[in-house]
C-alpha positions in Angstrom: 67.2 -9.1 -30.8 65.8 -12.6 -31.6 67.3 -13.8 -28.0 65.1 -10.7 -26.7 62.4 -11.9 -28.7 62.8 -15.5 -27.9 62.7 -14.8 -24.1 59.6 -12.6 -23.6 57.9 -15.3 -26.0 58.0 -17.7 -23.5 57.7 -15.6 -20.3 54.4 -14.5 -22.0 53.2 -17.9 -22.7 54.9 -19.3 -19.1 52.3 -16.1 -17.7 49.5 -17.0 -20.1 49.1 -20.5 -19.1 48.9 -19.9 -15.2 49.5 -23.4 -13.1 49.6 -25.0 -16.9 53.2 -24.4 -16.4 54.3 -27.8 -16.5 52.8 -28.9 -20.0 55.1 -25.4 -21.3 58.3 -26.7 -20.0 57.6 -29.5 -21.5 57.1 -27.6 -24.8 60.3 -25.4 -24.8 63.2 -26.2 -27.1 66.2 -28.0 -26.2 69.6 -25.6 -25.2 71.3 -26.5 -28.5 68.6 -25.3 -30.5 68.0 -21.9 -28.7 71.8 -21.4 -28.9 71.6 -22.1 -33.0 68.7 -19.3 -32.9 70.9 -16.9 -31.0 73.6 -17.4 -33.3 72.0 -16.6 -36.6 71.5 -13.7 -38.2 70.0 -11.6 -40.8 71.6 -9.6 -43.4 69.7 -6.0 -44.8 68.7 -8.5 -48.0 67.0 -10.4 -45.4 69.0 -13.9 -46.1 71.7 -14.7 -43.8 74.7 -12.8 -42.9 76.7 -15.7 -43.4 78.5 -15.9 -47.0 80.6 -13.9 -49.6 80.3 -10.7 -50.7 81.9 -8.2 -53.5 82.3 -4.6 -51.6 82.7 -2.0 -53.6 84.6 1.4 -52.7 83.8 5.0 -53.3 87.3 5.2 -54.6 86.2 2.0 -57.2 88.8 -0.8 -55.3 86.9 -4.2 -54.8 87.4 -6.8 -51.9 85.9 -10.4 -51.3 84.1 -10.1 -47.8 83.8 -13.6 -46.5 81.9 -14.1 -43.6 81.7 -17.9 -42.1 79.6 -19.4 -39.5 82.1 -19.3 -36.5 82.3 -15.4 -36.6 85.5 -15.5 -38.4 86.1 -13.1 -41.7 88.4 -13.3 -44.5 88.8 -10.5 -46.4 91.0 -10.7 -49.9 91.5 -7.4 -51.9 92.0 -7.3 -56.0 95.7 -8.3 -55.6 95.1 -11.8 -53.9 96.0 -10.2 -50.2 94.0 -12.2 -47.3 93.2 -10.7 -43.7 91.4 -12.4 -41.4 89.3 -11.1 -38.4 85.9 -11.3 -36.8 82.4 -10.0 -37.4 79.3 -9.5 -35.6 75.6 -8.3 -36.2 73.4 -7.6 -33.9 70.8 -6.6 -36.2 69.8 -5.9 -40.3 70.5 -2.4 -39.9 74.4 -2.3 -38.1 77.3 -4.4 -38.9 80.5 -4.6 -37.1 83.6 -6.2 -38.0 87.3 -6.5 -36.0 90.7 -6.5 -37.5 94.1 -6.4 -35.3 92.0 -5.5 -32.2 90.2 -2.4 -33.8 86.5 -3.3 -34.5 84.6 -0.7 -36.9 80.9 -0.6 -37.4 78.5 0.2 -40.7 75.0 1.0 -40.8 73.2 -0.9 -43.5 70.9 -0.2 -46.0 69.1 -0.8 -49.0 67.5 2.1 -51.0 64.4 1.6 -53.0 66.2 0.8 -56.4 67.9 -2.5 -54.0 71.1 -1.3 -53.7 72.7 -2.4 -50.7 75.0 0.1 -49.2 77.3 0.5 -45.7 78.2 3.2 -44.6 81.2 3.4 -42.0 80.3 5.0 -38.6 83.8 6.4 -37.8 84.2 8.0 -41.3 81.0 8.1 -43.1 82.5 6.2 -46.4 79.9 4.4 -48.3 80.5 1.0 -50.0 78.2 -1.0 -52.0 77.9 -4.9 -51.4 76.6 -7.1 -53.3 75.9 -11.2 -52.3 78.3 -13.7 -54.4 76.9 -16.8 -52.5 75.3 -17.9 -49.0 
């Protein structure tokens, strides 16, 4: 989405300024720094999606959702277990993760009381997440 956004930006202001078009190219960010945009991200809570997390169950069982910068996760349950996959959001609202090959997507949510929920496409169990550190 921000790519999306990012793009018609400047095709609007590359059409806005006419035979100007020069002094724009001049203006536009260096590669590295688009590429930084593209790769952040925003959680439903509206800071980033990268950091930890305490997910909550419906059946009450708690993991440690960590979710790093290169796209890598590392999930531990209660009993000290670690599994490590990958994770991807392409917007607030949808969240998808991959373990051993099988990715599974959650809608996100806050209700009006800030609870943070995701709810699992495939299934339609609900967990509640809330942010231990960015």
């Amino acid at each position: 989405m921000k790519r999306i956004l990012l793009v018609s930006a400047l095709a609007f202001g590359l059409a806005a300024c006419g035979d100007a078009t020069a002094d724009v190219e001049e203006e536009v960010a260096p590669a590295e720094e688009v590429a930084a945009v593209e790769t952040e991200s925003m959680a439903i809570d509206g800071g980033t999606s990268v950091g930890t997390y305490r997910v909550t169950d419906e059946d009450g069982s708690v993991i440690t959702y960590d979710a790093r910068a290169d796209g890598t996760v590392v999930v531990t349950n209660d009993e000290g277990e670690e599994m490590t996959g990958t994770w991807r959001q392409d917007s607030p609202e949808v969240w998808c993760d991959t373990f051993d090959g099988e990715e599974t997507c959650y809608d996100e949510a806050l209700d009006e009381n800030g609870v943070w929920t995701s709810t699992n496409q495939s299934d339609q169990t609900v967990s509640t997440l809330e942010r231990i550190e960015s």
